[in-house]
MARVONU-946504 format. One record per atom (N, C-alpha, C, O): residue number from 1; residue in three letters; atom name; x, y, z. Coordinates in steps of 0.02 Angstrom, whole numbers, plus 50000, padded with zeros to 5 digits. Layout:
% residues N
+-----+---------+-------+-------+-------+-------+
! num ! residuo ! atomo !  east ! north !    up !
+-----+---------+-------+-------+-------+-------+
! NUM !     Ala !    CA !     X !     Y !     Z !
...
+-----+---------+-------+-------+-------+-------+
END
This chain:
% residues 105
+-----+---------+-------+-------+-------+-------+
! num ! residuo ! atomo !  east ! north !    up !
+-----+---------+-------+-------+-------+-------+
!   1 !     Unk !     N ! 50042 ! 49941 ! 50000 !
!   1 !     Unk !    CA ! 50000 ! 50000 ! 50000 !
!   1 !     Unk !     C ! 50045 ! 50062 ! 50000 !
!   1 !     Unk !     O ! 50090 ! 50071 ! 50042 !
!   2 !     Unk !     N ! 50030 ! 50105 ! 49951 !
!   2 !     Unk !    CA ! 50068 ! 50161 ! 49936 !
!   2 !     Unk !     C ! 50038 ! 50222 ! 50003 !
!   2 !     Unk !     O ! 49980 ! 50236 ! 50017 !
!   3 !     Unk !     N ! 50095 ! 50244 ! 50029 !
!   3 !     Unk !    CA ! 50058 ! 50299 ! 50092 !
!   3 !     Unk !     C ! 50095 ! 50358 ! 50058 !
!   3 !     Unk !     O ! 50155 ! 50367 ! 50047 !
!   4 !     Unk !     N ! 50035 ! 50399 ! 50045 !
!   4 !     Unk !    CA ! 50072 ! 50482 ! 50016 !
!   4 !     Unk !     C ! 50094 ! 50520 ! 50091 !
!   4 !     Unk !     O ! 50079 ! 50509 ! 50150 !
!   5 !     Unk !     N ! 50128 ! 50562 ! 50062 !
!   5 !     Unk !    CA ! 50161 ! 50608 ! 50134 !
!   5 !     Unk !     C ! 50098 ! 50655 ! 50169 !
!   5 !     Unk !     O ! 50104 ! 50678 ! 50225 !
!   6 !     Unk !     N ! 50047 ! 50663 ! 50131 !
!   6 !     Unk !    CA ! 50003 ! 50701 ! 50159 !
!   6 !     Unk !     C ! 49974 ! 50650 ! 50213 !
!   6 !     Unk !     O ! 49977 ! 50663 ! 50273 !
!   7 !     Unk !     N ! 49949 ! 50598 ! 50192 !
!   7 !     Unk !    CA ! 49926 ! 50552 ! 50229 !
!   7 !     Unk !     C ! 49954 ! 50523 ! 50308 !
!   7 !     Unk !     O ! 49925 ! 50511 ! 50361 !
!   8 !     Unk !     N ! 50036 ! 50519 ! 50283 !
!   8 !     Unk !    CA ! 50083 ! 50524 ! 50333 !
!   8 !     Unk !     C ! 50083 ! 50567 ! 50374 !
!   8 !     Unk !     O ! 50079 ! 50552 ! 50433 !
!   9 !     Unk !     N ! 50087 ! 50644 ! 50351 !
!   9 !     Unk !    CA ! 50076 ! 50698 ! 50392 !
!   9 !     Unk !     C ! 50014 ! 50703 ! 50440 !
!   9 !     Unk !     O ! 50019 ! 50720 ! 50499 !
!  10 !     Unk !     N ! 49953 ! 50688 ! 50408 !
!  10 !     Unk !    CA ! 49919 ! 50689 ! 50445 !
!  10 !     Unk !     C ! 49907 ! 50638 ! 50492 !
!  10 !     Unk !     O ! 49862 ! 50654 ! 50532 !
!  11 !     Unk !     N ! 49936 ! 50570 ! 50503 !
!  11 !     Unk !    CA ! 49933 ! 50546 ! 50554 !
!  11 !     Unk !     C ! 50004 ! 50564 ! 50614 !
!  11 !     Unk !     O ! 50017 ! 50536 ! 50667 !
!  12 !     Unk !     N ! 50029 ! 50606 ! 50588 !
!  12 !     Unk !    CA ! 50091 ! 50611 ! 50624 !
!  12 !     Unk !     C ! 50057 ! 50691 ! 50684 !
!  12 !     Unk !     O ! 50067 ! 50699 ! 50744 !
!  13 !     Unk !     N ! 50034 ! 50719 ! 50654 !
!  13 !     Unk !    CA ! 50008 ! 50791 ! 50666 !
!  13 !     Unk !     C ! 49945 ! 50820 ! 50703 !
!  13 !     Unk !     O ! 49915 ! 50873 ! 50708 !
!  14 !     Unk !     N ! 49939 ! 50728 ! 50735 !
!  14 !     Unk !    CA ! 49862 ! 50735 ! 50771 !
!  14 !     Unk !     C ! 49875 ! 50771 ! 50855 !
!  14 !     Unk !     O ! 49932 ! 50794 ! 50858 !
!  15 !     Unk !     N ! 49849 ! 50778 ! 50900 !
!  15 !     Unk !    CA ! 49856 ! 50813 ! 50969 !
!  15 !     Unk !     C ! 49899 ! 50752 ! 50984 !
!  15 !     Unk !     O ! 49903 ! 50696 ! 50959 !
!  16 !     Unk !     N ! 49933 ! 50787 ! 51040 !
!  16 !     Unk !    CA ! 49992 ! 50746 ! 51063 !
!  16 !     Unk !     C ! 49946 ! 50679 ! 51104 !
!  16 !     Unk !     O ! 49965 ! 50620 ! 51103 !
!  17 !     Unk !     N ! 49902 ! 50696 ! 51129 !
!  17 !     Unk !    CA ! 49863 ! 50646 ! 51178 !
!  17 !     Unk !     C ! 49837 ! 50591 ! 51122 !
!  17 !     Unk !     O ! 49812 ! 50541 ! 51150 !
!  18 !     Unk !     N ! 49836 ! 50589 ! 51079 !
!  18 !     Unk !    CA ! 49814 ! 50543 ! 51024 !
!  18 !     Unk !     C ! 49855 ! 50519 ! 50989 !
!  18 !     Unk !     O ! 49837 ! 50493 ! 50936 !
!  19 !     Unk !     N ! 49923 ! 50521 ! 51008 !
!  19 !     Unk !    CA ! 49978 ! 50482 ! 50975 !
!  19 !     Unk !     C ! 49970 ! 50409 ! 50983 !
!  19 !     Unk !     O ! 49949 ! 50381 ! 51034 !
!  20 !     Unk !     N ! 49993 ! 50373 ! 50917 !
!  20 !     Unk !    CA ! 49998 ! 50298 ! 50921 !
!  20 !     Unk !     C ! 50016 ! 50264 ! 50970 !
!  20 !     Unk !     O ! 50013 ! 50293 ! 51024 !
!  21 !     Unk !     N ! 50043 ! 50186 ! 50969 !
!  21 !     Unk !    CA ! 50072 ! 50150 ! 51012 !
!  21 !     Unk !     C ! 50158 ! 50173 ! 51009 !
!  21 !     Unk !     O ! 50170 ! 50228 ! 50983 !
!  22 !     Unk !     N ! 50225 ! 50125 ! 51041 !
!  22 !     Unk !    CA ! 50274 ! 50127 ! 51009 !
!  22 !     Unk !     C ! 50298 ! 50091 ! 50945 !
!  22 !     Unk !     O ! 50344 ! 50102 ! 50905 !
!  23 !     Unk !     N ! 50251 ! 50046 ! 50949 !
!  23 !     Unk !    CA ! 50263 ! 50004 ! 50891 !
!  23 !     Unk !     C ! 50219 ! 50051 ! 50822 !
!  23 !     Unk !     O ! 50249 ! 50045 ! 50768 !
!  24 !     Unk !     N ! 50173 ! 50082 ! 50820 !
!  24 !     Unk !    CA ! 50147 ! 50093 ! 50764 !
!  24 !     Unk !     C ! 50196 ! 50196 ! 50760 !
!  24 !     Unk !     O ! 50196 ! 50228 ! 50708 !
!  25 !     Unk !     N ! 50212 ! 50207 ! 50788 !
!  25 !     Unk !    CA ! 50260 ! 50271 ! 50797 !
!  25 !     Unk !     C ! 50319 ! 50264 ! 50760 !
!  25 !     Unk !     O ! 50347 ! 50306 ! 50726 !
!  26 !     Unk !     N ! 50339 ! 50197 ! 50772 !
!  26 !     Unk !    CA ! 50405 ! 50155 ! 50727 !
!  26 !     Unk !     C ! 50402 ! 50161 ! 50677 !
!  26 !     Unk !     O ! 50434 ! 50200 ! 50642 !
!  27 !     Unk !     N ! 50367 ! 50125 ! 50663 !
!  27 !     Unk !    CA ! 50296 ! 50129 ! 50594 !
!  27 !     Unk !     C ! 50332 ! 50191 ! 50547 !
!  27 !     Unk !     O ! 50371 ! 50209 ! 50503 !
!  28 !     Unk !     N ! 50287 ! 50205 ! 50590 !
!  28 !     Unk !    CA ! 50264 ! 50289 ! 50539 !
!  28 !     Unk !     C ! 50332 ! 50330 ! 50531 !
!  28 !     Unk !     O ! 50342 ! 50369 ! 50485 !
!  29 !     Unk !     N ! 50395 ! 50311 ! 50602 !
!  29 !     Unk !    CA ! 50458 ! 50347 ! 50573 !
!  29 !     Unk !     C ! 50470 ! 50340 ! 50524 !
!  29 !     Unk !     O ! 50493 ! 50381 ! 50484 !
!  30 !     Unk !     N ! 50456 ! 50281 ! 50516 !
!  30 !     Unk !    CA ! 50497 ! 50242 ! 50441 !
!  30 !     Unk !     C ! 50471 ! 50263 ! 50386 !
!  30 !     Unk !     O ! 50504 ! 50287 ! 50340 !
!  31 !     Unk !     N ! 50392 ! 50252 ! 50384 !
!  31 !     Unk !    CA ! 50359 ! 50279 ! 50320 !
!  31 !     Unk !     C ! 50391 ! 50366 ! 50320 !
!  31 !     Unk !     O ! 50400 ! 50386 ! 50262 !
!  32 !     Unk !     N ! 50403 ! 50401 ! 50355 !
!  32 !     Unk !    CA ! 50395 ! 50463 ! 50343 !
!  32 !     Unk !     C ! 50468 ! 50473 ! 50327 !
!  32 !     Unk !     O ! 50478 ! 50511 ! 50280 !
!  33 !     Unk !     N ! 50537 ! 50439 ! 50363 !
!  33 !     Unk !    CA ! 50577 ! 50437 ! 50310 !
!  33 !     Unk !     C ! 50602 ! 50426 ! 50261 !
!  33 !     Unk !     O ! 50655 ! 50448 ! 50240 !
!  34 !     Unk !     N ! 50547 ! 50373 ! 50224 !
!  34 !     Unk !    CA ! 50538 ! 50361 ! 50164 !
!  34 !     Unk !     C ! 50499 ! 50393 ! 50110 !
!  34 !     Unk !     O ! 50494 ! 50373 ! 50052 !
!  35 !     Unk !     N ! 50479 ! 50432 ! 50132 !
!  35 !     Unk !    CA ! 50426 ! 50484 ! 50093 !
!  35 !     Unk !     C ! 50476 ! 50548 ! 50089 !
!  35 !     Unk !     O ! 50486 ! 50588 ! 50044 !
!  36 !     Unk !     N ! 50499 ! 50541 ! 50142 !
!  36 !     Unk !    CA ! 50548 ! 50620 ! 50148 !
!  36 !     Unk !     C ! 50615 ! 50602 ! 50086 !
!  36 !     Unk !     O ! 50636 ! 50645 ! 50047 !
!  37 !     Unk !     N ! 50635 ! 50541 ! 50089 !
!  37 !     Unk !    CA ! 50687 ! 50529 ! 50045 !
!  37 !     Unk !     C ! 50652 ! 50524 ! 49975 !
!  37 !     Unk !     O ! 50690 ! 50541 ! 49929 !
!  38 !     Unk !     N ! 50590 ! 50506 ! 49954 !
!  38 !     Unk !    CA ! 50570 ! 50501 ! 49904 !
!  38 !     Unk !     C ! 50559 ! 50585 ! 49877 !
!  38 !     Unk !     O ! 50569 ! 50615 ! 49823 !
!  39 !     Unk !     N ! 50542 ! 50598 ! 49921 !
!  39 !     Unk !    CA ! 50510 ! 50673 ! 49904 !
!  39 !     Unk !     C ! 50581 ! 50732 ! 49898 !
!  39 !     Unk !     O ! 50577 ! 50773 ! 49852 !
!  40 !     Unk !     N ! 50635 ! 50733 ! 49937 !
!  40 !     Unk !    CA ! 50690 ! 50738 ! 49933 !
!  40 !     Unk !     C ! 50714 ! 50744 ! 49856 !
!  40 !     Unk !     O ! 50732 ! 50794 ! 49825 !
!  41 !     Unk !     N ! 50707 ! 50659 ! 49831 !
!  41 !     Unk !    CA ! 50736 ! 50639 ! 49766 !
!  41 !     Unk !     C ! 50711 ! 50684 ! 49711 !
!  41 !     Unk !     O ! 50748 ! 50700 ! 49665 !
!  42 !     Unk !     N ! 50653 ! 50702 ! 49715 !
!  42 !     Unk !    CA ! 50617 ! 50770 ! 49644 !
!  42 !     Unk !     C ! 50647 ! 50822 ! 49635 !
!  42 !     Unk !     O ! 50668 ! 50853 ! 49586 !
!  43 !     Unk !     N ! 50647 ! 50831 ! 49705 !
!  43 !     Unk !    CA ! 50722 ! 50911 ! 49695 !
!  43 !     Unk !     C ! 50755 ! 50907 ! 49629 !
!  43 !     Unk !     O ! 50760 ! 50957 ! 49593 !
!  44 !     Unk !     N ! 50780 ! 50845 ! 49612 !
!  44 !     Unk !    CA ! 50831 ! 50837 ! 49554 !
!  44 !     Unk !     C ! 50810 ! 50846 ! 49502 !
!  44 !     Unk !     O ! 50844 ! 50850 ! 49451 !
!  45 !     Unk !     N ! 50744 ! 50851 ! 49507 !
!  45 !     Unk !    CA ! 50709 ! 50860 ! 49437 !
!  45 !     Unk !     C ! 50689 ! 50909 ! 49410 !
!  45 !     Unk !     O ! 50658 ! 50911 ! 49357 !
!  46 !     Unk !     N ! 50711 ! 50967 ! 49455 !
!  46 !     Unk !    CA ! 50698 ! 51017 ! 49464 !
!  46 !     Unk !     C ! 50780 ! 51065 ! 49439 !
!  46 !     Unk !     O ! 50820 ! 51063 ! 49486 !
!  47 !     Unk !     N ! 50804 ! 51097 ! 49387 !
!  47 !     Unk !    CA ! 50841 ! 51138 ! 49382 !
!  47 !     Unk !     C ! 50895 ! 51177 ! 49427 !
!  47 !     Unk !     O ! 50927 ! 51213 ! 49388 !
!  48 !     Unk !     N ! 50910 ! 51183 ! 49469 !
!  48 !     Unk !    CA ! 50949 ! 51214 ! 49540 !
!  48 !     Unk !     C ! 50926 ! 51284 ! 49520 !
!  48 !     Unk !     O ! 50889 ! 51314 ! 49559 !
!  49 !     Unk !     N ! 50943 ! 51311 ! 49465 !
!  49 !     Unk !    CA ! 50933 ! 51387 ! 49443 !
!  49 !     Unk !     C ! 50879 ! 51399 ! 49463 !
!  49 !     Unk !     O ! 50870 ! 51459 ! 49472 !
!  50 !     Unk !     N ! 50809 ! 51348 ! 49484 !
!  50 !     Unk !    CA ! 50752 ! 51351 ! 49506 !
!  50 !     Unk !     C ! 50717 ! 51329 ! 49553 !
!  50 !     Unk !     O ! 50657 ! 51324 ! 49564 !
!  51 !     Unk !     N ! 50787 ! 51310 ! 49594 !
!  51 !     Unk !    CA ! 50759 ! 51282 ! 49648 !
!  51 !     Unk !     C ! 50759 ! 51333 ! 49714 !
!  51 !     Unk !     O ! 50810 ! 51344 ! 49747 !
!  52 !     Unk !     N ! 50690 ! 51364 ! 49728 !
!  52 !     Unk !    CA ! 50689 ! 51418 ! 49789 !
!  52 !     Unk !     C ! 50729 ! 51405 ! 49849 !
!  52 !     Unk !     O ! 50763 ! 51355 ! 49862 !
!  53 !     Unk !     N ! 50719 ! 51450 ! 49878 !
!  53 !     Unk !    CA ! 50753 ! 51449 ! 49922 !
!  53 !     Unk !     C ! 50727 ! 51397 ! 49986 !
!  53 !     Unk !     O ! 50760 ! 51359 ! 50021 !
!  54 !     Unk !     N ! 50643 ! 51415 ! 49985 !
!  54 !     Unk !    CA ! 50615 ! 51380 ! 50034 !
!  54 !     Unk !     C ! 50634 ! 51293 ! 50024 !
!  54 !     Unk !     O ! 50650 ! 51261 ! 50074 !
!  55 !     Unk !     N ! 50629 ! 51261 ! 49958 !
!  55 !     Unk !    CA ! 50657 ! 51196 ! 49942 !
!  55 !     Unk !     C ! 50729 ! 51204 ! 49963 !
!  55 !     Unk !     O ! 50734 ! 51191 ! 50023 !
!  56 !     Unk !     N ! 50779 ! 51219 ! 49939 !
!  56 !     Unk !    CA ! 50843 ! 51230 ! 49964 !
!  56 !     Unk !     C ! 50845 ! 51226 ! 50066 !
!  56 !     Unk !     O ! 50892 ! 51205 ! 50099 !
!  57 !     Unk !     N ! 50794 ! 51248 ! 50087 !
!  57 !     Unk !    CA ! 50819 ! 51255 ! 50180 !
!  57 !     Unk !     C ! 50762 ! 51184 ! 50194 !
!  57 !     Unk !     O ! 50779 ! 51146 ! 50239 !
!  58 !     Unk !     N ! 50711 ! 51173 ! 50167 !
!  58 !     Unk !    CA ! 50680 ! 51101 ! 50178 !
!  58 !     Unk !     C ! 50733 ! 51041 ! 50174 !
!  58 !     Unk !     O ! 50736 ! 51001 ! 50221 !
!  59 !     Unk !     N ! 50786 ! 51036 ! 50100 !
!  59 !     Unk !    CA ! 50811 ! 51003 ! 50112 !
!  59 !     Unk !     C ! 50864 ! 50986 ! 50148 !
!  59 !     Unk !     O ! 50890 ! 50931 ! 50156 !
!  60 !     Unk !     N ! 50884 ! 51060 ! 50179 !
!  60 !     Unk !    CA ! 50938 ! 51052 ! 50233 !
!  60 !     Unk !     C ! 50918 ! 51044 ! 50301 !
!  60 !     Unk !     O ! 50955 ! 51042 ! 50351 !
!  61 !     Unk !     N ! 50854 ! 51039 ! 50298 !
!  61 !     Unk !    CA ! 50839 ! 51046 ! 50378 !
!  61 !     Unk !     C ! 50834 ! 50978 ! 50379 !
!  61 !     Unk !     O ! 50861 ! 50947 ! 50425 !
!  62 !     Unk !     N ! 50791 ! 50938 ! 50314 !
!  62 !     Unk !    CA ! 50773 ! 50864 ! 50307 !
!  62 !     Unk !     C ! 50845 ! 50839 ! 50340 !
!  62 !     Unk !     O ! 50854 ! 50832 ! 50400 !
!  63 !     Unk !     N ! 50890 ! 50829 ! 50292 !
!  63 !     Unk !    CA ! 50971 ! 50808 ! 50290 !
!  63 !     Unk !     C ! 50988 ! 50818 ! 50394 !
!  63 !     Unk !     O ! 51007 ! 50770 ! 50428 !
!  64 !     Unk !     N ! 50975 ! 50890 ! 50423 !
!  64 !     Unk !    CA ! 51000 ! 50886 ! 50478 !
!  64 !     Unk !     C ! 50958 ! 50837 ! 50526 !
!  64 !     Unk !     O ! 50982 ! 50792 ! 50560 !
!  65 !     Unk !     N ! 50887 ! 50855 ! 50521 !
!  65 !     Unk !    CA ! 50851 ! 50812 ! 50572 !
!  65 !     Unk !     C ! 50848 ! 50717 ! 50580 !
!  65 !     Unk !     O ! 50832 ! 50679 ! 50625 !
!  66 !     Unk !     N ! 50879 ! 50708 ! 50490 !
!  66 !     Unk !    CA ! 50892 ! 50623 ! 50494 !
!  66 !     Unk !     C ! 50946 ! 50616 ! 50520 !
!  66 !     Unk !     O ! 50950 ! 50567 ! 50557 !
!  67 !     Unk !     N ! 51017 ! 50666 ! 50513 !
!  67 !     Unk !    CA ! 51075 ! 50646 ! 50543 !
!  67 !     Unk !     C ! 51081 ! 50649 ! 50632 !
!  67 !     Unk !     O ! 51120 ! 50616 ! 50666 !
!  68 !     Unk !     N ! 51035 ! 50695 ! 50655 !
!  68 !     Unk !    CA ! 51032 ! 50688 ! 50714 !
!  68 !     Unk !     C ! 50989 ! 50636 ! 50737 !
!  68 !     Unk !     O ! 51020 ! 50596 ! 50772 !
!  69 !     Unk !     N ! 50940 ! 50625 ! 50732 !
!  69 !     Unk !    CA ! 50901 ! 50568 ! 50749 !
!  69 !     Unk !     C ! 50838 ! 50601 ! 50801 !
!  69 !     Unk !     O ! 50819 ! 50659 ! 50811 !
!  70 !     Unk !     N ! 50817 ! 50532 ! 50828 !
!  70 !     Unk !    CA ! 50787 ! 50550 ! 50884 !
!  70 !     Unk !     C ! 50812 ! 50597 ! 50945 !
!  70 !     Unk !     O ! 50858 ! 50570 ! 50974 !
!  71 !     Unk !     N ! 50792 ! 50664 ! 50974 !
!  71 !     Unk !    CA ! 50816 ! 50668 ! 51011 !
!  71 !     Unk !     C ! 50748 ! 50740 ! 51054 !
!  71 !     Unk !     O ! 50713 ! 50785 ! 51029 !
!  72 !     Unk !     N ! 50760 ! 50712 ! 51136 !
!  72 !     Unk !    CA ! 50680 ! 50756 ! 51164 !
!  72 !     Unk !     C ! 50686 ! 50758 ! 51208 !
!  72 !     Unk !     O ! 50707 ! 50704 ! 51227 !
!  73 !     Unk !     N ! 50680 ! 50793 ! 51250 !
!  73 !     Unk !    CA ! 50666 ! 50807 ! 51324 !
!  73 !     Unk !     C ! 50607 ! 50777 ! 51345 !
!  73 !     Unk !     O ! 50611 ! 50740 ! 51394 !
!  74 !     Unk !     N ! 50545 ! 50784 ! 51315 !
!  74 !     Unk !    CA ! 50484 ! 50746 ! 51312 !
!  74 !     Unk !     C ! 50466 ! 50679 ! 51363 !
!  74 !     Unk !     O ! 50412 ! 50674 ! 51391 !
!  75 !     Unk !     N ! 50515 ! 50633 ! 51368 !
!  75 !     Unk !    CA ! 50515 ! 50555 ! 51362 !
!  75 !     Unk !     C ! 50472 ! 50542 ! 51330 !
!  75 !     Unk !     O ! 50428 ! 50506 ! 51354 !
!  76 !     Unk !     N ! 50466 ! 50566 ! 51267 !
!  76 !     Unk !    CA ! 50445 ! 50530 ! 51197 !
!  76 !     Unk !     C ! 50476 ! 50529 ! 51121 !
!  76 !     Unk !     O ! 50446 ! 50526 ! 51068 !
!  77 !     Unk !     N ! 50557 ! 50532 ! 51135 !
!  77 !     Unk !    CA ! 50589 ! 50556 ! 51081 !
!  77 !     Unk !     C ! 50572 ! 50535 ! 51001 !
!  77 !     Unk !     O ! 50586 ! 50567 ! 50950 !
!  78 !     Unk !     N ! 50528 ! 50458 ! 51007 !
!  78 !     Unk !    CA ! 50523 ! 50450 ! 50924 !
!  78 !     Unk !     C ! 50456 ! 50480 ! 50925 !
!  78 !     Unk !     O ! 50456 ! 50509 ! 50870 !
!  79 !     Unk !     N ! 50405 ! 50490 ! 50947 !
!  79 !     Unk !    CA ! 50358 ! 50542 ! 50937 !
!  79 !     Unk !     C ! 50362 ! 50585 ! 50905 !
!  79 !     Unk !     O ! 50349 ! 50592 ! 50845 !
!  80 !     Unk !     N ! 50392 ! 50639 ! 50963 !
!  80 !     Unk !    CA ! 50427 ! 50683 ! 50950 !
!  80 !     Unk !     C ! 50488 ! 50715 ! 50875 !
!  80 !     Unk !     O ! 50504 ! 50772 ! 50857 !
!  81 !     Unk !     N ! 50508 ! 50639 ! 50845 !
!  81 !     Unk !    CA ! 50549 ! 50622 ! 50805 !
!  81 !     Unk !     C ! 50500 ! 50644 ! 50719 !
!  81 !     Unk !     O ! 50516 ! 50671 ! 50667 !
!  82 !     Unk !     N ! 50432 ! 50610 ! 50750 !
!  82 !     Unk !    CA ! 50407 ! 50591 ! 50708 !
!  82 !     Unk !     C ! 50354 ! 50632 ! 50673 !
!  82 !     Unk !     O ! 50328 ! 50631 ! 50617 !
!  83 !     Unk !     N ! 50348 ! 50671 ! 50730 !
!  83 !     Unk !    CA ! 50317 ! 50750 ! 50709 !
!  83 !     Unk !     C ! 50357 ! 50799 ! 50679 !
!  83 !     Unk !     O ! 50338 ! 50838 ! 50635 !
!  84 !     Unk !     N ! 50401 ! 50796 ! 50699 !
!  84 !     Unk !    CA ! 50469 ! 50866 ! 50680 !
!  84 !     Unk !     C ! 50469 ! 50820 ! 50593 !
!  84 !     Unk !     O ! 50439 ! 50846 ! 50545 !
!  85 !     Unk !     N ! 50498 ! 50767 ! 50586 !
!  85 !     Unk !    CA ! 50480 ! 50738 ! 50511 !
!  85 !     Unk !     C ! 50435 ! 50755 ! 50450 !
!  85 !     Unk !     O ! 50440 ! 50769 ! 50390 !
!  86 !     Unk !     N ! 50385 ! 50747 ! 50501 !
!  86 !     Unk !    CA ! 50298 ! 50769 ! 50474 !
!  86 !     Unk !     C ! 50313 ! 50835 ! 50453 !
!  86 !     Unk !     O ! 50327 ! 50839 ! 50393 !
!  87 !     Unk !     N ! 50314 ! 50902 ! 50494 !
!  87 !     Unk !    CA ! 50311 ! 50942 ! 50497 !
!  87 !     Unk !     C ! 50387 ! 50963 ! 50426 !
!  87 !     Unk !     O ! 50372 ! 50981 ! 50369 !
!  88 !     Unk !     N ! 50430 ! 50958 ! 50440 !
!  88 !     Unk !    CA ! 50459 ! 50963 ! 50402 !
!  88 !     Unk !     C ! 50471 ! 50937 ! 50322 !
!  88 !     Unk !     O ! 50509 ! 50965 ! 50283 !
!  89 !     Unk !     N ! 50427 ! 50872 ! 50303 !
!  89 !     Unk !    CA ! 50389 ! 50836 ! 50252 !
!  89 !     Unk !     C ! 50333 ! 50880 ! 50215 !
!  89 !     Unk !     O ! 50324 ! 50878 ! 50154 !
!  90 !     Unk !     N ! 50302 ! 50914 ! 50252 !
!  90 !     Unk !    CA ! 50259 ! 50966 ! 50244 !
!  90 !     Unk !     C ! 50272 ! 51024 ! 50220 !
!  90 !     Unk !     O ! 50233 ! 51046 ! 50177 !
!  91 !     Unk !     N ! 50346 ! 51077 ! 50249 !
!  91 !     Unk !    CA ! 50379 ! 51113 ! 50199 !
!  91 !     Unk !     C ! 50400 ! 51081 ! 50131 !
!  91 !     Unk !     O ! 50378 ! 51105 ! 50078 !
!  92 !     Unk !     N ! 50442 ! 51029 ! 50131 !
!  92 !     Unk !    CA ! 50451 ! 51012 ! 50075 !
!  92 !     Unk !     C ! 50402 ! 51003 ! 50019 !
!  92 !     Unk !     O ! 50419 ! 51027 ! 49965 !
!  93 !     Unk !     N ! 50345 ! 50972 ! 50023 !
!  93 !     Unk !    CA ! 50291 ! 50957 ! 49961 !
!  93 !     Unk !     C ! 50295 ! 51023 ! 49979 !
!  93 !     Unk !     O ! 50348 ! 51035 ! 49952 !
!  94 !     Unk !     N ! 50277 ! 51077 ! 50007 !
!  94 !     Unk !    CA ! 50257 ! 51153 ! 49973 !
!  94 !     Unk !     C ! 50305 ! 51169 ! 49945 !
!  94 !     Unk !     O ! 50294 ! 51224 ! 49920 !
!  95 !     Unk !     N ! 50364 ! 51151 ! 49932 !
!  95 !     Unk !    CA ! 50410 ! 51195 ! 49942 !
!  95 !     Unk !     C ! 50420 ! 51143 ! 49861 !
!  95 !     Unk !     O ! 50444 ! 51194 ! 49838 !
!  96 !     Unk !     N ! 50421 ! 51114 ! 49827 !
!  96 !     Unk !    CA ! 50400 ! 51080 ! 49757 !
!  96 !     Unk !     C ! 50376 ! 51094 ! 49710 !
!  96 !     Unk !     O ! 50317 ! 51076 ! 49709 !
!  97 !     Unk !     N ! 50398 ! 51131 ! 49646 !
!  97 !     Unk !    CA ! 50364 ! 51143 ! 49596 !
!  97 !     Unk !     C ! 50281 ! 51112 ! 49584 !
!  97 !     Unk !     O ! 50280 ! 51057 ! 49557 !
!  98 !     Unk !     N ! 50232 ! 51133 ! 49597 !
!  98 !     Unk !    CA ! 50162 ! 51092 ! 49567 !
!  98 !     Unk !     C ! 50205 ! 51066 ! 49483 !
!  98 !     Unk !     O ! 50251 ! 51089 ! 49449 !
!  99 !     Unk !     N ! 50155 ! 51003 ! 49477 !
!  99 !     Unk !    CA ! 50201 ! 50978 ! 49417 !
!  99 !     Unk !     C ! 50119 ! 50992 ! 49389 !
!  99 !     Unk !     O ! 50068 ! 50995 ! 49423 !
! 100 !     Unk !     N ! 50127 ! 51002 ! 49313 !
! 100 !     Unk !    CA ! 50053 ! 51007 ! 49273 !
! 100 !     Unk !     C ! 50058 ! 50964 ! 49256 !
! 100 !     Unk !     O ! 50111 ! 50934 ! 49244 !
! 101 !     Unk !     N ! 49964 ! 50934 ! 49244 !
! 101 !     Unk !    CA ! 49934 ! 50891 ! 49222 !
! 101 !     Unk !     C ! 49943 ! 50885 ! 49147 !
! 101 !     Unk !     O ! 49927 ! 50933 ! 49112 !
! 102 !     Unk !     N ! 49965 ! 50834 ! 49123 !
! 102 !     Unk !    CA ! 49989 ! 50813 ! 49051 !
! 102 !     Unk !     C ! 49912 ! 50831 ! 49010 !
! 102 !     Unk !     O ! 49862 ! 50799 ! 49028 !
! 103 !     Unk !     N ! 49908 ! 50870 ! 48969 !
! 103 !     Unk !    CA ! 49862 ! 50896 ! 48924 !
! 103 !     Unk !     C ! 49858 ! 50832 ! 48866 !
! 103 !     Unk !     O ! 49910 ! 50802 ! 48851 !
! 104 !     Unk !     N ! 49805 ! 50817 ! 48842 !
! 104 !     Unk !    CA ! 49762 ! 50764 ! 48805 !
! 104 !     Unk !     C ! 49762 ! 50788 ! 48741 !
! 104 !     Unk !     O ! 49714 ! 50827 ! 48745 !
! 105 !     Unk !     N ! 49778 ! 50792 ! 48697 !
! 105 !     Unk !    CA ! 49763 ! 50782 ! 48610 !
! 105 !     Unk !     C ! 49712 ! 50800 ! 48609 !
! 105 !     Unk !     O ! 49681 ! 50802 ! 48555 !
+-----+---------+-------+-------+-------+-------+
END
């Protein structure tokens, strides 16, 4: 089953009192760093001469928040992990050329 990042986001982005288990939090790290790397990968498809600025600091923030990892004062660091992801998954698709719909003959 294909999970889009919006979908991701929005289960990542619900009130803190309604967060998953640890096991389904796991989960969703994973999906959301896999969406973030997928989503990441379009950048390239994208010109540099045209790539804004806001894409340009999404993907550096992406790049810093995987190299650091989990980390929270909280005692809920992959939560926590997993929202800052979300949230930052969320600049990126804005931060993405809209691609147009291929026009029909």
């Amino acid at each position: 089953m294909t999970k889009s990042p919006e979908d991701l986001i929005a289960r990542a982005l619900v009130p803190y009192g309604d967060r998953p288990d640890a096991v389904q939090v796991a989960r969703l790290v994973d999906d959301l760093l896999t969406a973030g790397l997928q989503t990441g990968y379009k950048r390239h498809a994208v010109p540099e001469a045209e790539q804004s600025h806001a894409l340009k600091a999404a993907v550096q923030e992406w790049c810093d928040l995987v190299r650091t990892g989990p980390r929270s004062e909280t005692g809920n660091p992959n939560w926590d992990f997993a929202r800052a992801l979300a949230r930052n998954l969320q600049r990126l698709v804005a931060a993405l050329p809209q691609q147009q719909p291929a026009v029909s003959p």
